[in-house]
C-alpha positions as CSV (number, residue, x, y, z in Angstrom):
1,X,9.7,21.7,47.3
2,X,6.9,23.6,46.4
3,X,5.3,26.0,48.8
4,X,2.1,25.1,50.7
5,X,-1.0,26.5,49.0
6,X,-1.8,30.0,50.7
7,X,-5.4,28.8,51.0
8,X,-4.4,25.6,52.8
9,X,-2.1,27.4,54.9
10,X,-5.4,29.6,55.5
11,X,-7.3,26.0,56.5
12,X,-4.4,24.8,58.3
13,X,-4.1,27.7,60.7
14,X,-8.0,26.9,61.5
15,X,-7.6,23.6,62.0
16,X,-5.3,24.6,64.2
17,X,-7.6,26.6,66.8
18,X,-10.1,24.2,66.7
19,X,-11.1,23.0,70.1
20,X,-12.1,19.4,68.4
21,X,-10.6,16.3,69.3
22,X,-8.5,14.2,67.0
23,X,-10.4,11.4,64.8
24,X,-7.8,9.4,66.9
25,X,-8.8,10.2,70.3
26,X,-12.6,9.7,70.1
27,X,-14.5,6.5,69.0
28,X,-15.6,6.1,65.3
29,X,-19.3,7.1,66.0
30,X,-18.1,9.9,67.5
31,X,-15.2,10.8,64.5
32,X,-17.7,9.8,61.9
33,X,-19.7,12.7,63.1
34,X,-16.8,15.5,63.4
35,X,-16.0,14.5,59.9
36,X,-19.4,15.1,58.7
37,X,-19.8,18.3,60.3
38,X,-16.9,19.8,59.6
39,X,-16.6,18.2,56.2
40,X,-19.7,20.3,55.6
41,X,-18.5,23.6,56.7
42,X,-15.6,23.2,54.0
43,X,-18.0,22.0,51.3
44,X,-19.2,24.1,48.8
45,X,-23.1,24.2,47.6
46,X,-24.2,21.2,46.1
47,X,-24.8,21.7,42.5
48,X,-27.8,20.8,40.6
49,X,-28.0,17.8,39.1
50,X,-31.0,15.8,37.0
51,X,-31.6,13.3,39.3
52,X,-30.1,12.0,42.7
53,X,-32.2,8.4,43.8
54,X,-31.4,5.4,46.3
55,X,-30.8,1.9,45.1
56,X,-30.0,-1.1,46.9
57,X,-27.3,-3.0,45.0
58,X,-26.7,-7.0,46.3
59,X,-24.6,-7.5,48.4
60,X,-22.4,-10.6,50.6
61,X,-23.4,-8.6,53.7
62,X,-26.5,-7.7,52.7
63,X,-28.3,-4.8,50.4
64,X,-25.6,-2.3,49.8
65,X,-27.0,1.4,49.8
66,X,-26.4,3.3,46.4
67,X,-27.1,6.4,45.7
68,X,-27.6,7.0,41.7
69,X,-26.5,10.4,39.8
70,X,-27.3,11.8,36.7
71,X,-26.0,14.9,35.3
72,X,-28.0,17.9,34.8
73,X,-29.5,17.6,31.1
74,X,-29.3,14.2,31.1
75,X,-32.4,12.8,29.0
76,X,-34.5,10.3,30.9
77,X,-34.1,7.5,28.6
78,X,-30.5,7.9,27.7
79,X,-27.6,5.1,28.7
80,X,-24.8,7.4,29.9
81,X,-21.5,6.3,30.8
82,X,-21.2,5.6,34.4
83,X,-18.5,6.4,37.4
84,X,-18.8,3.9,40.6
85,X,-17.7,6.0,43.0
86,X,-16.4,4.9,47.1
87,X,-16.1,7.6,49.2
88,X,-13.0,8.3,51.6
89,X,-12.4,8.1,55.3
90,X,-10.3,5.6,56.6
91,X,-12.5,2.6,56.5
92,X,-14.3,3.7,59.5
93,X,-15.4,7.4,58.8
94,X,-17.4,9.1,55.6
95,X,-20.5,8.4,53.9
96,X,-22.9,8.8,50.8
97,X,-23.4,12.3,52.2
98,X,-20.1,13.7,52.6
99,X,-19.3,12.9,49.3
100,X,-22.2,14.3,47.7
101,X,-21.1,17.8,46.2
102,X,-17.9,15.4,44.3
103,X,-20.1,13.0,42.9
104,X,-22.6,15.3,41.8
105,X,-19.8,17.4,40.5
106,X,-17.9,14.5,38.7
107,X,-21.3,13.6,36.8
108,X,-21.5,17.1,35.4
109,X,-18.1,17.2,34.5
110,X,-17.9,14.2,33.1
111,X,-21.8,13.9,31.5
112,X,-21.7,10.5,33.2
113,X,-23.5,8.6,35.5
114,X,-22.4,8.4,39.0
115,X,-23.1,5.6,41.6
116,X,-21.9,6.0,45.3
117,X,-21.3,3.3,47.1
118,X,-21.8,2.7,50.8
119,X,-19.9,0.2,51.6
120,X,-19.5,-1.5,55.4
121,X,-17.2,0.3,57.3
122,X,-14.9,-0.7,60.7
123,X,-15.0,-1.6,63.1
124,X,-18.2,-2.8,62.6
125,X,-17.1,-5.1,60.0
126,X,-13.6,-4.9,59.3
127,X,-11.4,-6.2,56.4
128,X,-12.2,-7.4,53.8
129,X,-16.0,-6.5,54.0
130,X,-15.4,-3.2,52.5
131,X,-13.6,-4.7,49.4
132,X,-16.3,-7.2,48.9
133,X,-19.1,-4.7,49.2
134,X,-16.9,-2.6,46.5
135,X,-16.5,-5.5,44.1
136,X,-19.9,-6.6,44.6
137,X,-21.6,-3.2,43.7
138,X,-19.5,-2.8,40.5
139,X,-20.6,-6.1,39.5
140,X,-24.0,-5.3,40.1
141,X,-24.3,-2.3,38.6
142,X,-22.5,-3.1,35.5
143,X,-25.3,-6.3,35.3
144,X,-28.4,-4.1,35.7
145,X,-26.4,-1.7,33.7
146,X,-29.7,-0.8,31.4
147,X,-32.2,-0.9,34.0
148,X,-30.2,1.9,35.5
149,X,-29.8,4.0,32.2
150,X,-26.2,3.0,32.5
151,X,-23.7,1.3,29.5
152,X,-22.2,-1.2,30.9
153,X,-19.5,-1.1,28.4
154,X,-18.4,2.9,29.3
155,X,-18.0,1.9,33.0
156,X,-15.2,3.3,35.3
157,X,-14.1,2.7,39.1
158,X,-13.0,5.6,41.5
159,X,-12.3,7.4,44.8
160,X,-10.5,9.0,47.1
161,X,-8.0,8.1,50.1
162,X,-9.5,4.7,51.1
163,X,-11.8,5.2,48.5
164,X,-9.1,5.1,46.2
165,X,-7.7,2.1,47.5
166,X,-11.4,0.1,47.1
167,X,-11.3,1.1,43.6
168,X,-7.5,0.1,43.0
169,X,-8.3,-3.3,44.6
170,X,-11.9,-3.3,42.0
171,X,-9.8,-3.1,39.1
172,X,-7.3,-6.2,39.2
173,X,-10.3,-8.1,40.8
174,X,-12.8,-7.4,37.7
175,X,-9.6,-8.1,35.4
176,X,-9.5,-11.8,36.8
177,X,-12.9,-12.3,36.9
178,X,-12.9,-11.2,33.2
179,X,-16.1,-9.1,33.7
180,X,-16.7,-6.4,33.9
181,X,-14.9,-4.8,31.6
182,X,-14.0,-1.1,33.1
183,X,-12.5,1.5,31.0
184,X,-10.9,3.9,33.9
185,X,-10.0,3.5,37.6
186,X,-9.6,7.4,39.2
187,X,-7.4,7.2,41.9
188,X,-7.6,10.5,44.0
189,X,-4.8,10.3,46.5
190,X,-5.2,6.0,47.0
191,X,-4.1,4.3,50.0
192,X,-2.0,1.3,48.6
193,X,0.4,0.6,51.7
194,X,-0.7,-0.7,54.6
195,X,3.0,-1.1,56.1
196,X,2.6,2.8,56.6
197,X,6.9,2.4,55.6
198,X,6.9,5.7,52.9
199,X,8.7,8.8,53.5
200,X,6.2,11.1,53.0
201,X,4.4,9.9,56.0
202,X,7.1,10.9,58.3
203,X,7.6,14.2,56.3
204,X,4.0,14.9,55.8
205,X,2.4,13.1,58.5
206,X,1.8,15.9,61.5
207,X,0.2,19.2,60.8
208,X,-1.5,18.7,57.6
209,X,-4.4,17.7,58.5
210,X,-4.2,13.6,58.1
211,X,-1.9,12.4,60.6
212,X,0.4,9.8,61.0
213,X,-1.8,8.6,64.3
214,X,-5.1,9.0,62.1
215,X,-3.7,6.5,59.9
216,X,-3.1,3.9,62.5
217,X,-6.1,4.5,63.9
218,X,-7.8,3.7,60.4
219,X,-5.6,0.9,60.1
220,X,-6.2,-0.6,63.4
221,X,-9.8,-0.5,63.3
222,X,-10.0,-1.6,59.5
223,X,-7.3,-4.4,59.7
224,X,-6.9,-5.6,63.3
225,X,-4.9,-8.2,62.4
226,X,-1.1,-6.8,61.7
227,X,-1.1,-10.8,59.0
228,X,-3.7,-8.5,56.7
229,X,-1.6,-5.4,56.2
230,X,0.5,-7.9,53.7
231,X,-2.6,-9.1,51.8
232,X,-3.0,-7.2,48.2
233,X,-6.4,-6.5,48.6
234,X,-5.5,-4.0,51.5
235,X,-2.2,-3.0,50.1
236,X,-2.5,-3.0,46.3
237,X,1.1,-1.8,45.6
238,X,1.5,-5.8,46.8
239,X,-0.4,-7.2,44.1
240,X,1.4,-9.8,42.5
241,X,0.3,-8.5,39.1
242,X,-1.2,-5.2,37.6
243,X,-0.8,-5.6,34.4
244,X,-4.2,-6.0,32.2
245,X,-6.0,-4.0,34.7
246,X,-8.2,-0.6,33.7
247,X,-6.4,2.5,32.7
248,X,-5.8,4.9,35.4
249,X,-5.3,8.3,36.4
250,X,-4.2,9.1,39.8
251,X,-4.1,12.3,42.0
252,X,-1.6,13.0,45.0
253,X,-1.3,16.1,47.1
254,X,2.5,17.2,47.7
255,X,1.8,17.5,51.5
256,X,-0.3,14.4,51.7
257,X,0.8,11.6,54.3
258,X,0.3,9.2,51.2
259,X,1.9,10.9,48.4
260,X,4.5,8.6,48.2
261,X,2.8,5.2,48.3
262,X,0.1,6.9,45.9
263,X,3.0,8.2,43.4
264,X,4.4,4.5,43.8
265,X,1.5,2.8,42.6
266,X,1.2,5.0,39.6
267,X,4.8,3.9,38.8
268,X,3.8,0.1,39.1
269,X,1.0,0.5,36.7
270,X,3.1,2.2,34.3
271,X,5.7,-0.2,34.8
272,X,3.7,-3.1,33.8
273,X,2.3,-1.4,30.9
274,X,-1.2,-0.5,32.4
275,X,-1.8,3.5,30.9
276,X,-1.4,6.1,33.8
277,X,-1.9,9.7,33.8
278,X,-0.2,11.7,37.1
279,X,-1.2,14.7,38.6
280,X,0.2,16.1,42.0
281,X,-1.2,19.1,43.3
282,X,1.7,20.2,44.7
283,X,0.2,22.5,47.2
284,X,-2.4,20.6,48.5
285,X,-3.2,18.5,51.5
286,X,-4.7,15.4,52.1
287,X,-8.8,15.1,51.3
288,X,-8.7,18.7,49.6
289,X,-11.4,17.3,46.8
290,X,-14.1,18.2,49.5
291,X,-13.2,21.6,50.6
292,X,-14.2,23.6,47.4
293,X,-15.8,26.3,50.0
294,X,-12.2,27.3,50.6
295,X,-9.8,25.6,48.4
296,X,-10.2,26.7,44.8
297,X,-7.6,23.5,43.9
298,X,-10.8,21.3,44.8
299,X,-12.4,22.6,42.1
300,X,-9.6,22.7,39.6
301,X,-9.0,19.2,40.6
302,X,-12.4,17.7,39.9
303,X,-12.3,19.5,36.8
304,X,-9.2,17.3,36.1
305,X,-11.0,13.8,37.1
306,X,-14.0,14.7,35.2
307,X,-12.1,15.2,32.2
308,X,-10.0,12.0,32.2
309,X,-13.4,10.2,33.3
310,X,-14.8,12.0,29.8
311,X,-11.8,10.9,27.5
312,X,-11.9,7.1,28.8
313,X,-15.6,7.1,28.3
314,X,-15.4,9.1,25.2
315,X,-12.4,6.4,23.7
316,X,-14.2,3.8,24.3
317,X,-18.0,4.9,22.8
């Protein structure tokens, strides 16, 4: 097995000292603000981008808040290909502003549009309103496409963690509604097992910084009811059928809870004939992407997504 990073060893060790509580042993208003905070100590600078602006995208809840990127250099006028983007944290924690610095670094990189999506979290409003705020902003965006200096036809899904797993669940849903027509789904270490049943939870799942109890806290505030855990929409790797969904390219982290179930749904993809690029950083822990301040993988790693985000969009100009 490879050897853990010497910078996440670094993090680990401080994680370690840290007189914080556990996301698990505090309410989610409470967890959602540890995770911004600390989230922003590991962060690195935002960069510079052309334009960052709020829009309102419709929603079966309601007006779902999305925040617009476009690369630095973009021309005002100009349809650029375009990234819809949901942010990790279980379901219940994360927001627009946690995952700022990866969005606007994935529109750089990729000389794309980004939109990030705030969808409902738990417990406020459990499953399945997150995966209907998630299929509902894609469809919108990809409709008003040219109002927002977007091309609809150049348009990709991603995220991270649950993020990931709203964009794996995006992807077979705009395949049977034959519209819209994505060209990429980047899955950056994707929850797609709700049984919580892969090894790598039990070998990874204390000590790297998402635990084993983190996840069934998630879980149990984002699918209180065990009958869900079953349904594909909260575990993808359950779909009855991948096949004719988006490309993808999926990320794992070797020391990641959900390496396994992540590496599993690459090999279902593939197996049904849908195009998959891997990458594991072996090194890595769970939700590096959004500790560039003190993981240089982060930064090697969005480099990787923007450039599988550029060659879908650039295959299919």
């Amino acid at each position: 097995m490879t050897p853990l990073d010497p910078q996440a060893a670094a993090l680990l060790e401080r994680a370690a000292r840290s007189p914080l509580p556990a996301y698990s042993e505090v309410p989610p208003r409470v967890a959602r603000r540890l995770y911004r905070d600390t989230r922003a100590v590991l962060a690195p600078d935002p960069p510079p981008v052309a334009s960052v602006r709020l829009v309102l995208a419709d929603g079966p809840g309601g007006p779902i808040p999305v925040r617009a990127y476009r690369p630095q250099g973009a021309a005002d006028g100009a349809r650029l290909p375009a990234l819809v983007y949901f942010h990790g944290g279980g379901w219940v924690i994360g927001d627009l502003d946690t995952h700022d610095v990866v969005c606007r670094t994935l529109a750089n990189g990729a000389r794309c549009a980004v939109f990030s999506v705030e969808y409902r979290k738990a417990p406020e409003a459990p499953f399945p309103a997150a995966v209907e705020d998630a299929i509902a902003a894609t469809a919108w965006i990809a409709a008003n496409a040219s109002a927002l200096g977007a091309d609809a036809a150049r348009l990709a899904v991603g995220g991270d963690s649950a993020g990931g797993n709203l964009a794996a669940v995006t992807a077979p849903a705009a395949r049977d509604a034959g519209a819209p027509n994505l060209v990429l789904q980047l899955l950056i270490y994707p929850a797609t097992d709700q049984r919580m049943g892969h090894a790598s939870i039990e070998r990874n799942g204390e000590g790297y910084l998402l635990t084993k109890a983190a996840m069934r806290y998630f879980r149990g505030h984002y699918l209180p009811r065990e009958s869900d855990w079953l349904d594909w929409r909260a575990s993808p790797l359950l779909a009855p059928r991948l096949a004719g969904v988006a490309p993808a390219f999926v990320l794992t982290a070797g020391y990641d809870p959900l390496l396994d179930e992540g590496r599993a749904y690459a090999e279902r993809l593939r197996g049904e004939g849908v195009a998959v690029e891997y990458r594991c950083y072996e090194g890595m822990v769970h939700g590096f992407i959004t500790m560039g301040r003190v993981l240089d993988a982060a930064h090697a790693a969005l480099a990787d997504c923007a450039a599988a985000a550029a060659r879908a969009f650039a295959s299919n100009a």
